[in-house]
C-alpha positions in Angstrom: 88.9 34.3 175.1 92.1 33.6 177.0 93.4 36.2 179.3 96.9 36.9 176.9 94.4 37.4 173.8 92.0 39.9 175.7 95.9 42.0 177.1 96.5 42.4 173.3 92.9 43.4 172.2 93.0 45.8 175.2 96.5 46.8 173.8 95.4 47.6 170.5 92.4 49.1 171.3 94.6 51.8 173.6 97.0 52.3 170.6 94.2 53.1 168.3 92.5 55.5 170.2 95.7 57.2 170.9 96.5 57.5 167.6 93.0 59.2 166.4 93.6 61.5 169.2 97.1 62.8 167.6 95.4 63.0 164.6 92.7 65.0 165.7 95.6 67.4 167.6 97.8 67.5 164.3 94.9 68.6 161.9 93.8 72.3 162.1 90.1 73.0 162.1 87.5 75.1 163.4 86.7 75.2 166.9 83.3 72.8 167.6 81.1 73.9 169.4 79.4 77.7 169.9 78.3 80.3 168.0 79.7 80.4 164.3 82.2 83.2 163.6 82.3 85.8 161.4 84.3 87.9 162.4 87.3 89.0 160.4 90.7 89.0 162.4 93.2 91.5 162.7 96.3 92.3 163.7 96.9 93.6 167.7 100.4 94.3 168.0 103.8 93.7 165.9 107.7 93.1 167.7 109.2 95.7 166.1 106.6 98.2 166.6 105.6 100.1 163.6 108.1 103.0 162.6 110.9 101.8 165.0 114.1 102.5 164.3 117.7 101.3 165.3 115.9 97.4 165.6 118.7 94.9 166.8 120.1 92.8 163.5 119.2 89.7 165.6 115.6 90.7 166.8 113.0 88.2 165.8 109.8 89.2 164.3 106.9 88.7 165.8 103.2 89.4 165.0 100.1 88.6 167.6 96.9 88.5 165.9 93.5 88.6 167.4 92.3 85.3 167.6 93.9 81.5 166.6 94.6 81.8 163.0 94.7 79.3 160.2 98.3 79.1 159.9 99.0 77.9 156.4 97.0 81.1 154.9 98.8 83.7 156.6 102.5 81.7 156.1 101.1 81.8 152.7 100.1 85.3 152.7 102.8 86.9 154.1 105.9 89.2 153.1 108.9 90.5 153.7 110.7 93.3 151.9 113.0 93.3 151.1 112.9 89.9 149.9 115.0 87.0 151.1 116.1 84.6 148.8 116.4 82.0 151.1 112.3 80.9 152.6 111.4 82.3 155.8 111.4 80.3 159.3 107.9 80.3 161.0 107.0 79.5 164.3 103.8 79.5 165.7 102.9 80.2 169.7 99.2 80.3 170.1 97.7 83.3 167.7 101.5 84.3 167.6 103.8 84.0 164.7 107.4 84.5 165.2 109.7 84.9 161.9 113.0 84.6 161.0 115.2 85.5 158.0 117.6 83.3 157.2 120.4 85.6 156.3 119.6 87.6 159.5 118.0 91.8 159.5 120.9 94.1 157.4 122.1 97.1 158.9 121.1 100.6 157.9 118.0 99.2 156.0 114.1 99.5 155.8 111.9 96.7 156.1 107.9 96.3 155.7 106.4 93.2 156.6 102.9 92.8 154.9 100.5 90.7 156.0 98.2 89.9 153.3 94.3 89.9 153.1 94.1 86.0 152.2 94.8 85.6 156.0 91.9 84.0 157.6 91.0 82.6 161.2 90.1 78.9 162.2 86.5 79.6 160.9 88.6 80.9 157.4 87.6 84.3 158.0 89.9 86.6 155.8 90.9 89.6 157.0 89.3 93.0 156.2 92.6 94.3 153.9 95.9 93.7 154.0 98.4 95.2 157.5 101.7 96.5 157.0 104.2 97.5 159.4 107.6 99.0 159.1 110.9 99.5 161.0 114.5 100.1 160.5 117.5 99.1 161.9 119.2 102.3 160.6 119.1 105.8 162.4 115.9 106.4 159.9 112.5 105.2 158.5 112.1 105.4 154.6 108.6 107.2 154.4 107.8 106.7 150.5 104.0 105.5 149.9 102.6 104.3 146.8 99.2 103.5 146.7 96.4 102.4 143.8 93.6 100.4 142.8 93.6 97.3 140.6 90.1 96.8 138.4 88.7 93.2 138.8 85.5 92.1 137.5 83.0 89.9 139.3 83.5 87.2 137.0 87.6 87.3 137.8 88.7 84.4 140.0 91.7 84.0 142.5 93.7 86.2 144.7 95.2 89.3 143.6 98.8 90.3 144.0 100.7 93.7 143.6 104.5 93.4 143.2 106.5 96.4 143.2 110.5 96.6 141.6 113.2 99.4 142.4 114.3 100.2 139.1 117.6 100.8 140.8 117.6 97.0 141.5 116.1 95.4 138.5 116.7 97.6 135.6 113.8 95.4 133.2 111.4 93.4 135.7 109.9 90.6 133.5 107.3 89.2 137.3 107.2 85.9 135.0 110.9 85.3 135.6 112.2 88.2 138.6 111.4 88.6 142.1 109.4 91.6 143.2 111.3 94.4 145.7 107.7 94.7 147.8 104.7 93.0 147.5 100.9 93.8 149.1 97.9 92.6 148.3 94.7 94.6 147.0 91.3 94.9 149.6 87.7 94.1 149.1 87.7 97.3 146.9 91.1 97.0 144.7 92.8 99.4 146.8 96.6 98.8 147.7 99.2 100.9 149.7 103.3 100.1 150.1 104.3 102.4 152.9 107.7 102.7 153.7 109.2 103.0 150.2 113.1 104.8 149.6 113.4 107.1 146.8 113.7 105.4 143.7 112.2 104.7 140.6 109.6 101.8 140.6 107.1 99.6 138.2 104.0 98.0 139.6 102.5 95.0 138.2 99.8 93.3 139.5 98.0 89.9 138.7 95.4 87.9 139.4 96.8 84.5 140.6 94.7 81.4 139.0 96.5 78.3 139.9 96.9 80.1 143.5 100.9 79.7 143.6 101.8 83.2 144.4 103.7 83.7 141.2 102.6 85.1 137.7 102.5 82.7 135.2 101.4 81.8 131.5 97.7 81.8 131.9 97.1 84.7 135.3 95.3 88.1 134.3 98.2 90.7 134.4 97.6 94.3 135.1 100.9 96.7 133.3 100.9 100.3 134.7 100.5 103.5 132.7 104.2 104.2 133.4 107.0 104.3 136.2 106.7 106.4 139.3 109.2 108.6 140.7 109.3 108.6 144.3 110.9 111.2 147.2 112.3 110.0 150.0 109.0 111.1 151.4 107.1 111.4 149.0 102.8 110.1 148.7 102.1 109.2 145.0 98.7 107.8 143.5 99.5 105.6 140.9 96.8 105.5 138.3 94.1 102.5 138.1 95.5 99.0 137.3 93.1 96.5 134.9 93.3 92.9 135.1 93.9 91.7 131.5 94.2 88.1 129.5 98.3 88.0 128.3 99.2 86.4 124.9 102.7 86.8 123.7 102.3 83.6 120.9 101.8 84.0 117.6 98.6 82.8 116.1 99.0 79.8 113.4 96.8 78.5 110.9 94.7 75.3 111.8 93.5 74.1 108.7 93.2 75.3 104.9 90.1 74.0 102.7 88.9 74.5 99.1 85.2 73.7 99.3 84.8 74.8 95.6 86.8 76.6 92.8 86.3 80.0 94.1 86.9 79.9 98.1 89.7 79.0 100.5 88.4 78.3 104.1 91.1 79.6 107.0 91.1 78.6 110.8 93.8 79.8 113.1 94.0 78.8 116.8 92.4 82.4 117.9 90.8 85.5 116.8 92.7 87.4 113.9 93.0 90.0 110.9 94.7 89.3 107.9 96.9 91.8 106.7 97.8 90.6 103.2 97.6 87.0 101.1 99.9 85.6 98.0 99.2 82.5 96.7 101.3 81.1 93.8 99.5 81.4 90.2 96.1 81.9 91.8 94.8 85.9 92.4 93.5 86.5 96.0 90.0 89.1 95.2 88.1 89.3 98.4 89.2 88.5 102.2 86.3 88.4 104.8 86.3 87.6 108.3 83.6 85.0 110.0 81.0 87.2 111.3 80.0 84.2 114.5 83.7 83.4 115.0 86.5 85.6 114.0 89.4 83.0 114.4 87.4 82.0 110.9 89.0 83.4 107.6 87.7 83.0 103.7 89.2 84.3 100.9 87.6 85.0 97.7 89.8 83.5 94.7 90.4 83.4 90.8 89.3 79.7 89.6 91.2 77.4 90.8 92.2 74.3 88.5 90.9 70.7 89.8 94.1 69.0 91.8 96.4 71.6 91.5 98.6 72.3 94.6 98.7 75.9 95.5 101.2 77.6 98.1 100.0 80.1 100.4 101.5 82.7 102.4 99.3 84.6 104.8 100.6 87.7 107.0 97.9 87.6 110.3 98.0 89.3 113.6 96.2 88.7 116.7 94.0 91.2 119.4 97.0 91.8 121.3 99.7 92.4 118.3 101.2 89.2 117.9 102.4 89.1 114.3 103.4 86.2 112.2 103.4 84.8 108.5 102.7 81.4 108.2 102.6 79.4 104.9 100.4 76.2 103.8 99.3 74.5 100.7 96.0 73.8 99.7 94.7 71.6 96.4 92.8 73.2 94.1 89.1 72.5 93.5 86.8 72.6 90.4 84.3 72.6 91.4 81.0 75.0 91.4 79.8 77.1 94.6 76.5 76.0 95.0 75.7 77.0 98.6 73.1 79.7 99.2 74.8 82.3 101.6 72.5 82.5 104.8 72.2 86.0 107.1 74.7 84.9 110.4 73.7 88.1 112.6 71.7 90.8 112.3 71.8 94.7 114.6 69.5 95.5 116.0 68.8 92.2 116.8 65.3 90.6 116.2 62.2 92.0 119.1 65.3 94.5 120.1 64.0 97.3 122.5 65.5 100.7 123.2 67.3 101.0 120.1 68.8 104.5 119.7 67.1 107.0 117.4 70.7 107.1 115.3 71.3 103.3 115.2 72.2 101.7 111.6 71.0 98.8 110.6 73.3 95.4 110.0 73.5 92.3 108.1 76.5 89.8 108.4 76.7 87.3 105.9 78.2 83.6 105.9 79.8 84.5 102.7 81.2 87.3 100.7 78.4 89.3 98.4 78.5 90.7 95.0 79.3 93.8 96.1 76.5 95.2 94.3 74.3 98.6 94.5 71.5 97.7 96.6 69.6 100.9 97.3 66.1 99.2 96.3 66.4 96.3 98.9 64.0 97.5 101.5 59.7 95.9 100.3 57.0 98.1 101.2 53.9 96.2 102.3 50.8 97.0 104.7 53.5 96.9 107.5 56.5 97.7 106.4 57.8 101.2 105.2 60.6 102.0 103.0 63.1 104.0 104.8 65.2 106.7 102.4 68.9 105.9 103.8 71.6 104.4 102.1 73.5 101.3 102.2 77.5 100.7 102.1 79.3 97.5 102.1 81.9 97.7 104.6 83.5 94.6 104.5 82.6 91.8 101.7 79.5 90.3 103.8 78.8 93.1 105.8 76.3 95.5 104.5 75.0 98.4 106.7 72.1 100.9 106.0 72.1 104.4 107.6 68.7 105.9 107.4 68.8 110.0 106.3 66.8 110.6 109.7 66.1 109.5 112.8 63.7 106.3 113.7 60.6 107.9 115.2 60.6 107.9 119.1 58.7 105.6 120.6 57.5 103.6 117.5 58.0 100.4 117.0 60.3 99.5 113.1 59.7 96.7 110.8 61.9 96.1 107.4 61.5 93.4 105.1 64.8 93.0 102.4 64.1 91.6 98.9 66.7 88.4 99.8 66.5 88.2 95.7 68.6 91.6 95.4 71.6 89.9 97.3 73.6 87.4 95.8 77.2 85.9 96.5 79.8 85.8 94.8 78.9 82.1 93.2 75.6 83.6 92.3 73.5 81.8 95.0 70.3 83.8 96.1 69.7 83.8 100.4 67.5 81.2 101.9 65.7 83.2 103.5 64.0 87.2 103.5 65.8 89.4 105.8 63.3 91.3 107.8 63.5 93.4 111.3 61.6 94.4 114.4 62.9 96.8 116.7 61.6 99.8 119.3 62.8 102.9 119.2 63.5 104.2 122.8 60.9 107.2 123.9 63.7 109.7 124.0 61.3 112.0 126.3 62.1 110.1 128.9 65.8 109.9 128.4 68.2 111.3 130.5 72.3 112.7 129.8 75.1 112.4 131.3 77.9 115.5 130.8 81.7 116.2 132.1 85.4 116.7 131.1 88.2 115.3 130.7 91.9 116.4 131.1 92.6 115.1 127.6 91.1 115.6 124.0 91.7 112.3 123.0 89.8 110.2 125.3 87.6 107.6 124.6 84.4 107.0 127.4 82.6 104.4 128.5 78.9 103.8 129.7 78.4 100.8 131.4 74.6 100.5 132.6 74.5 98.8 135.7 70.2 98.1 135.9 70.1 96.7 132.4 72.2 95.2 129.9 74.2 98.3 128.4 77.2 99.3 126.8 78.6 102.7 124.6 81.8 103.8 123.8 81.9 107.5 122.6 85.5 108.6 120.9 86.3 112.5 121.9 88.3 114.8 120.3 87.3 117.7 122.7 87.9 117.7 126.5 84.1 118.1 127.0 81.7 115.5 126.6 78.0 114.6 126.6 76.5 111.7 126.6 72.8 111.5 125.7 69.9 109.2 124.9 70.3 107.1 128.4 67.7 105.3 129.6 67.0 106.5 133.0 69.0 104.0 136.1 72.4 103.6 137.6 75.9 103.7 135.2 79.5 103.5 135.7 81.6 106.3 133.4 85.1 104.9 132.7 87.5 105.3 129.5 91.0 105.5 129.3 93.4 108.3 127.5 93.7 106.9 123.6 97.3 107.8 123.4 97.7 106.1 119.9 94.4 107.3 118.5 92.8 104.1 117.5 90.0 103.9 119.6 90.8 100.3 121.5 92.2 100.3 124.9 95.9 99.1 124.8 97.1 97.1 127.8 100.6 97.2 127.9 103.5 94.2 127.3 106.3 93.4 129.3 109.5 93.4 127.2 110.2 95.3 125.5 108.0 97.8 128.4 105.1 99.7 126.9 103.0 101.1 129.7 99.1 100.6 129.2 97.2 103.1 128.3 96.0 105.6 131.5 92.6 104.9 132.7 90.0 107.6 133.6 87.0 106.5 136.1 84.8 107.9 138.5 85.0 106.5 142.0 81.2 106.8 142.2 78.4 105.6 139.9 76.1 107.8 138.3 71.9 108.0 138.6 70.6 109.0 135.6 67.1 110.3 135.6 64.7 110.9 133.2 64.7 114.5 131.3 67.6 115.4 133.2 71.2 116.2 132.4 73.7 115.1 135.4 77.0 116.6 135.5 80.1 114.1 136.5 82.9 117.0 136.5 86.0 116.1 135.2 87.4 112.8 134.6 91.5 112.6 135.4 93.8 110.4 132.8 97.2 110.7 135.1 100.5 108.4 134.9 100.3 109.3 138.7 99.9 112.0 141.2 101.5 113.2 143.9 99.4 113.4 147.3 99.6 115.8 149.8 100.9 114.6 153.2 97.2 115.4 154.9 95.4 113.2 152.4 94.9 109.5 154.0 95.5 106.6 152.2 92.6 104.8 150.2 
């Protein structure tokens, strides 16, 4: 190798390691070497300070944290309100940010800079919960404090965001199209404060950010409030729990429309609905029944259609979160006979079941709709299997449920056996199969109960069983309850205030507002023991409260 070719390998050798090393410098990544971290960071002093007042208009803002930080999470994670409409100028020193507002600090105003808990370190250690500070460049600090919790399963994914408007500001905040006034994020726990509030009306929303873009949008669980809050100039308020929720705001529509034989007319929308009425041009509409499996699954029950004829339908549906809609289709008629034997699609209790309730009714769901005939001799007697005296009631046309006159013995274990020949559809086709059931009756001696108040008579409770698979909803109508027949282990008591008396929580919508319905829940699980009654006290259903200036913030 000649001298000139070995300067140039030299030469490009030098340039390539020089420019791994910038690499190396320009990417951000843990420190190597050592012990791993774990330790959260924090927040070890602020320029302002907190609660100063009379700040210079051109004084930069400047927060020192306690170790090297990974910067994109906090810029990410961090706030300013006010809010600037312009983005905000970061510049980094070490574990020092400085910040900048574009338009400059305002006079005579109150700011809060929150730094939120999605701040981690170099190892991506997050911070413990969110840090706020405050400061003024007026003669005086705006003391206002709101503060809540926001309900988020396990199961829930993303960061969580709580944005704040002054009504003042933003007379009808829709947070899919308007900037929040303040915004903080929830800790660990779902608890949130904004310190440093004026007097003013406000709305809180808060959401669960999927696609991790720091906005809400089509698809992000959204939490509504119970209502508004009124805040004093100084004023502490509790604003009552927030719960993540699914948003839909389309209208469902109709998939497909079949005639699989002269007598039915097969429905699939795009989600779960209820029809609330059908016309269908020169053909009468006699049954309507829901798929029992999948309830986005509709069948109607018709007079005999004629072979080939083209029939127009108009259907009137709603979906689970009120969307209404009436949506038309045609379907050709068909001539001919059902000849499909209905089958048994879900029975309760469900087959082996254990710890059924002494009270619990029995339940078959059909794949079709029954003739809707008396069926008081279904249940066989054999060697082992008794005849319980009950009665049955169809409640929906392929949904028959038997209530026995007493309770199932304690302890024992149940077997039934139906007569499938007594149950017929509409077409006249027997089942395919005998309906039976095997189920044991929970030892209610060694049940425990569960007792309290609430601030309302028309509350509706929930039991949650945290130990084993469990789940009761109890409607009251009094302000005492008692909840009994629990097996013995650890629950969570919740509900919510039933404001429009149909027993299913209502969550809220945006525009036109409706605030969701108030929550109630105990901060603590409960232990439930056997042949003992615990007493919860009393379960609050408040908008909000005010807090007295000696309570600390959650």
């Amino acid at each position: 190798m000649t001298d000139d070719r070995l300067q140039i390998s030299e030469g490009f050798f030098f340039l390539l390691c020089t420019l791994c090393f910038l690499i190396a410098c320009a990417r951000q990544m843990p420190p190597p070497g050592g012990p791993l971290d774990k330790t959260p960071p924090r927040v070890i002093d602020t320029v302002p300070a907190d609660d100063s007042v009379r700040v210079g208009l051109d004084t930069p803002i400047r927060i020192r944290f306690s170790e090297g930080m990974d910067r994109r999470s906090v810029e990410r994670a961090l706030f300013i309100s006010p809010q600037s409409a312009r983005e905000l100028d970061f510049r980094w020193r070490g574990d020092a940010l400085e910040i900048r507002l574009p338009d400059g600090l305002q006079a005579d105003r109150t700011y809060l800079v929150t730094v939120g808990q999605e701040s981690a370190d170099e190892w991506r250690n997050r911070m413990r919960s969110s840090y706020s500070f405050g400061f003024a460049t007026g003669d005086r600090l705006n003391r206002g404090e709101l503060n809540g919790r926001v309900l988020k399963s396990k199961e829930e994914r993303g960061q969580v965001f709580v944005w704040a408007y002054d009504l003042s500001v933003v007379t009808a905040p829709d947070p899919g199209r308007d900037l929040p006034t303040y915004v903080t994020q929830p800790d660990e726990t779902g608890h949130f404060v904004l310190p440093r509030l004026g007097s003013g009306n406000y709305r809180i929303f808060a959401f669960g950010d999927q696609n991790n873009d720091r906005t809400y949008s089509s698809g992000d669980l959204l939490a509504l409030p119970p209502g508004d809050v009124m805040l004093t100039d100084e004023g502490r308020v509790r604003l009552g729990d927030l719960k993540l929720a699914v948003r839909d705001t389309s209208a469902p529509a109709l998939v497909a429309a079949r005639t699989p034989d002269q007598q039915h007319i097969l429905m699939r929308f795009d989600e779960p609905v209820r029809v609330w009425g059908v016309e269908i041009t020169d053909l009468s509409v006699l049954e309507i029944y829901q798929d029992p499996v999948d309830s986005s699954g509709v069948g109607l029950i018709t007079g005999l259609q004629t072979q080939g004829v083209e029939y127009r339908m108009r259907v009137d549906i709603v979906d689970r979160w009120g969307n209404r809609d009436t949506t038309d289709a045609t379907v050709r008629g068909d001539g001919t006979r059902d000849r499909r034997a209905p089958e048994v699609l879900a029975i309760a209790p469900a087959e082996n079941a254990e710890n059924v309730l002494p009270t619990a009714v029995i339940r078959m769901l059909f794949s079709d709709a029954m003739r809707l005939d008396p069926v008081s001799d279904l249940w066989v007697a054999s060697d082992s299997t008794v005849v319980p005296r009950g009665h049955f009631e169809w409640v929906a046309p392929n949904h028959l449920v038997f209530t026995s006159d007493g309770l199932w013995t304690s302890g024992e274990t149940v077997r039934l056996i139906g007569n499938r020949e007594r149950l017929l559809d509409i077409g006249g086709n027997v089942l395919t199969e005998p309906i039976s059931f095997v189920f044991s009756v929970m030892d209610t001696a060694a049940l425990g109960r569960v007792s309290g108040k609430t601030s309302s008579s028309d509350v509706v409770i929930w039991v949650e069983g945290l130990a084993h698979e469990f789940f009761r909803e109890q409607i009251l109508r009094d302000t005492t309850f008692s909840l009994t027949n629990l097996l013995p282990g650890t629950y969570r008591i919740s509900g919510f205030l039933d404001r429009d008396r149909n027993g299913q929580w209502m969550s809220g919508q945006i525009h036109p507002f409706l605030p969701a319905e108030p929550l109630v829940a105990r901060a603590d699980t409960v232990e439930v023991r056997a042949r003992w009654e615990t007493e919860v006290g009393k379960l609050e259903s408040k908008i909000w409260w005010m807090l007295p200036a000696s309570e600390e913030s959650p």
